[in-house]
Short mmCIF file of the C-alpha atoms (twelve columns), coordinates in Angstrom:
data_MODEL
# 
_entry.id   MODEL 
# 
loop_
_atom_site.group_PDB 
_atom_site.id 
_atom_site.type_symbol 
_atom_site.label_atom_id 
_atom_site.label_alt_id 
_atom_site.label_comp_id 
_atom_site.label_asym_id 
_atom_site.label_seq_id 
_atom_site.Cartn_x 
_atom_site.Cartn_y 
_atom_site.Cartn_z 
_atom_site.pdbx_PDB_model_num 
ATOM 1   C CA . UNK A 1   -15.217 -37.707 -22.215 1 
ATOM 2   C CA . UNK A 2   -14.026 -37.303 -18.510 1 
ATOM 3   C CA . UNK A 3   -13.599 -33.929 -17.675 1 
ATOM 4   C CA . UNK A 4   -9.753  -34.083 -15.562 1 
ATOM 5   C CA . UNK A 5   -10.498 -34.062 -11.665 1 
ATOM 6   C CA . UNK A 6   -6.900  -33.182 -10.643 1 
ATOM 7   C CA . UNK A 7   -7.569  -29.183 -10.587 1 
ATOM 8   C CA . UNK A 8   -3.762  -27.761 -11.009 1 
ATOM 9   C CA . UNK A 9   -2.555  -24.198 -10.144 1 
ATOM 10  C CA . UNK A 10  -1.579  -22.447 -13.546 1 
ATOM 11  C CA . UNK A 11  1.805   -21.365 -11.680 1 
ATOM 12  C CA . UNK A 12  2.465   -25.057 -10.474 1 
ATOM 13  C CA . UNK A 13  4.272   -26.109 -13.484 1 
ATOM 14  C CA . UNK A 14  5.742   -29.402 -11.918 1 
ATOM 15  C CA . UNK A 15  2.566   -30.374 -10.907 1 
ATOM 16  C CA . UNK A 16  1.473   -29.560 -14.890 1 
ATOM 17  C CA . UNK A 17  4.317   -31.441 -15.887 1 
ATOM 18  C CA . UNK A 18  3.719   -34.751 -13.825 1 
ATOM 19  C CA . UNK A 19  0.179   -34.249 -14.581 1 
ATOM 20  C CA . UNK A 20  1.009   -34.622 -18.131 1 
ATOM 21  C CA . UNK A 21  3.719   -37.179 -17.414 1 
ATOM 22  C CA . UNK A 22  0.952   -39.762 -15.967 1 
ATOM 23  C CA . UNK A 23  -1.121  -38.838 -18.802 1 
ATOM 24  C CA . UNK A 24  1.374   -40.015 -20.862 1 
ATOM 25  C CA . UNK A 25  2.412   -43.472 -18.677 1 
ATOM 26  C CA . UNK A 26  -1.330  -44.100 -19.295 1 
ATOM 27  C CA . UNK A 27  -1.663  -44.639 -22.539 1 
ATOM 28  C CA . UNK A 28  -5.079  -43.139 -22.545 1 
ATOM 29  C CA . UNK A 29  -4.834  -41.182 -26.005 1 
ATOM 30  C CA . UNK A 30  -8.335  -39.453 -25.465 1 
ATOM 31  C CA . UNK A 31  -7.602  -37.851 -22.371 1 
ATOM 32  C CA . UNK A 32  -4.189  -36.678 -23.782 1 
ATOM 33  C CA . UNK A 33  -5.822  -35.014 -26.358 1 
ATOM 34  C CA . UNK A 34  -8.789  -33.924 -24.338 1 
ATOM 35  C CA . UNK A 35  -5.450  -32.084 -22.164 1 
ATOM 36  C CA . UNK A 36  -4.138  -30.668 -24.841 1 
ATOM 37  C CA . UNK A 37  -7.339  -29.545 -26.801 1 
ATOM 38  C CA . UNK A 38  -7.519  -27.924 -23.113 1 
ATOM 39  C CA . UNK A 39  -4.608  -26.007 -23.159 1 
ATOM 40  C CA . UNK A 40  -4.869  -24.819 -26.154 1 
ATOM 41  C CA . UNK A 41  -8.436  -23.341 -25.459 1 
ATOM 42  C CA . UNK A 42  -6.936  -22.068 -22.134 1 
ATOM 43  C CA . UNK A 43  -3.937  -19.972 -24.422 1 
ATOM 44  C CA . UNK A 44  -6.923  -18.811 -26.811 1 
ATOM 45  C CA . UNK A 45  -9.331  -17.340 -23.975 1 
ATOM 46  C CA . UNK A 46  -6.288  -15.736 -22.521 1 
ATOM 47  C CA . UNK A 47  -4.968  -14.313 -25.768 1 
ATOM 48  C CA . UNK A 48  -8.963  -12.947 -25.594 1 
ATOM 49  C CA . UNK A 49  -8.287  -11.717 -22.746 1 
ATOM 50  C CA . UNK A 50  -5.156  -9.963  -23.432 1 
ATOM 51  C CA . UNK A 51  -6.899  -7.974  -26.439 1 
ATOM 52  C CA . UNK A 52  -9.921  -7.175  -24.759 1 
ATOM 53  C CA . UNK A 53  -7.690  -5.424  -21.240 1 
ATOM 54  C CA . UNK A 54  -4.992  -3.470  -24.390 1 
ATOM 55  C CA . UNK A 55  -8.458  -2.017  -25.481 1 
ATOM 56  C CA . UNK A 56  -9.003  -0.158  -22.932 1 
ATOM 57  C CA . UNK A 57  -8.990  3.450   -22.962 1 
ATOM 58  C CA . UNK A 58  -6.448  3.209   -19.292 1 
ATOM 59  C CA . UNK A 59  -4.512  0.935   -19.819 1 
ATOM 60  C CA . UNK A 60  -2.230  -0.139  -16.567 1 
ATOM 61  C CA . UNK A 61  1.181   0.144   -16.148 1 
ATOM 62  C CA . UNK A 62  4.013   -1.127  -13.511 1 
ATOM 63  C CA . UNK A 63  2.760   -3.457  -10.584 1 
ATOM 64  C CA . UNK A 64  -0.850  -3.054  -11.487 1 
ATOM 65  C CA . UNK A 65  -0.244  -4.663  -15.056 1 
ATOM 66  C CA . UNK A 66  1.816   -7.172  -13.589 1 
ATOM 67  C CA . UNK A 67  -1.145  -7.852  -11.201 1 
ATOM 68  C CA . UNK A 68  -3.773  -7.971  -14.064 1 
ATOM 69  C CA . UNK A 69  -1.889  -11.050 -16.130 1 
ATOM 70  C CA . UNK A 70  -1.147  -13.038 -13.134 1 
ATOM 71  C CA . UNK A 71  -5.779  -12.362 -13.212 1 
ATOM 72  C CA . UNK A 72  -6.052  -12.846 -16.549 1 
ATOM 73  C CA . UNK A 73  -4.247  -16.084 -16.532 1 
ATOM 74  C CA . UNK A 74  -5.909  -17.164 -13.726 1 
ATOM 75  C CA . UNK A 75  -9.773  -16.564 -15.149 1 
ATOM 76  C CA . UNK A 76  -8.374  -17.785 -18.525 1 
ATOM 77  C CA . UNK A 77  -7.438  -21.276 -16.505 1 
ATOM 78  C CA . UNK A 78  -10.858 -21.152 -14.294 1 
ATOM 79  C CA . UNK A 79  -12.753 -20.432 -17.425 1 
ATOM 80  C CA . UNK A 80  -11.256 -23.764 -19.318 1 
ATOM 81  C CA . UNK A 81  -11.618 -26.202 -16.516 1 
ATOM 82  C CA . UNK A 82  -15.106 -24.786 -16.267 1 
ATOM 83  C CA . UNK A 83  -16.227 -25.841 -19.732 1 
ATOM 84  C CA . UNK A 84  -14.265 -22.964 -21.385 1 
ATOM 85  C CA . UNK A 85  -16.122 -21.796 -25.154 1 
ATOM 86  C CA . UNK A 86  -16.898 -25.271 -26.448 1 
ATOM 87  C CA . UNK A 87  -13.649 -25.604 -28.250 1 
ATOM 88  C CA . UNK A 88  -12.314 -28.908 -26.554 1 
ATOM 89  C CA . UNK A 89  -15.163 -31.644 -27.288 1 
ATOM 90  C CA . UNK A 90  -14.961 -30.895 -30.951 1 
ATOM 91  C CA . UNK A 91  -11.327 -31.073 -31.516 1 
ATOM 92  C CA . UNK A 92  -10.667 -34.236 -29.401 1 
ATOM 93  C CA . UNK A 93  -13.443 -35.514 -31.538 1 
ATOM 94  C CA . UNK A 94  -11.567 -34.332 -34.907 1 
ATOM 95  C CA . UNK A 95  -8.527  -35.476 -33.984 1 
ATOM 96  C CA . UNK A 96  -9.605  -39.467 -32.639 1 
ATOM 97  C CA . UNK A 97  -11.057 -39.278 -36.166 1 
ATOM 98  C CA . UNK A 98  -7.880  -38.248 -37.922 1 
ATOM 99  C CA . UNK A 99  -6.389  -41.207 -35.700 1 
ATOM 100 C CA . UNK A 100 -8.934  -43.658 -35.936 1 
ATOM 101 C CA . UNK A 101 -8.253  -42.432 -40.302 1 
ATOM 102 C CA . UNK A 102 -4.188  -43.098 -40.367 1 
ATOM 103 C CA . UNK A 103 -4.678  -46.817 -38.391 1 
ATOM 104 C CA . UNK A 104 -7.952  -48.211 -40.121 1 
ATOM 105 C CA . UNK A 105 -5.975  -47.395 -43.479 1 
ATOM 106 C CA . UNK A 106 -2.006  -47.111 -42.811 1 
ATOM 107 C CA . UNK A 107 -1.168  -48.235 -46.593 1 
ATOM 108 C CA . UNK A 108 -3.393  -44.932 -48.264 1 
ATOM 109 C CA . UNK A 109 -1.414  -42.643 -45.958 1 
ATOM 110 C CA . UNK A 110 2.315   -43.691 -46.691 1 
ATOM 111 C CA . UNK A 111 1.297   -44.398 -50.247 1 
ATOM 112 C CA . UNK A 112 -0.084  -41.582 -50.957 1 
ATOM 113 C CA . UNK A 113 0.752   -38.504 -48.299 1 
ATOM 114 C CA . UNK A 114 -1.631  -36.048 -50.182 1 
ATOM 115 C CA . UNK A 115 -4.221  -37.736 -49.911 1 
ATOM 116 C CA . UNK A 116 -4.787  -36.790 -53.847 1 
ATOM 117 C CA . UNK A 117 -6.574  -39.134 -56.226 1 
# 
């Protein structure tokens, strides 16, 4: 699995959205997942992030809160395309498998959605 050499600004969100546009022209279902199994680590380290500043015992206020979440989002993105906490590899994995599941046996899904016996 290719780890994405375009590095994008979290604030650029055109930039995000062509990225993801290209992705999609592509056709390259791993490294659309491997994006999105990205950004969902990046929302998870920053929600991390989020709890860990709130439990502080001064907490900021004004300009100087504004100032730490434009920081926090900005290590939360640097800590993802940096390997992040091991959450992306896995889940890409998972999910070709659920994919790889529905197309080697398309009749057991729409025949029986459950999956029950």
């Amino acid at each position: 699995m290719a780890v994405s050499s375009i590095q994008i600004s979290p604030w650029d969100l055109s930039a995000q959205q062509a990225h993801a546009n290209r992705l999609r022209r592509s056709g390259d279902t791993p490294a659309q997942l491997e994006e999105a199994a990205r950004g969902f680590e990046n929302v998870m380290i920053r929600k991390w992030i989020e709890a860990a500043r709130r439990a502080s015992l001064e907490p900021r206020q004004g300009p100087l809160a504004a100032y730490d979440n434009l920081v926090d989002d900005q290590l939360a993105f640097l800590m993802t395309r940096q390997g992040g906490v091991g959450f992306v590899k896995p889940m890409v994995q998972q999910m070709l498998r659920q994919i790889d599941g529905r197309v080697s046996s398309p009749n057991e899904m729409t025949s029986n959605p459950r999956g029950e016996k």
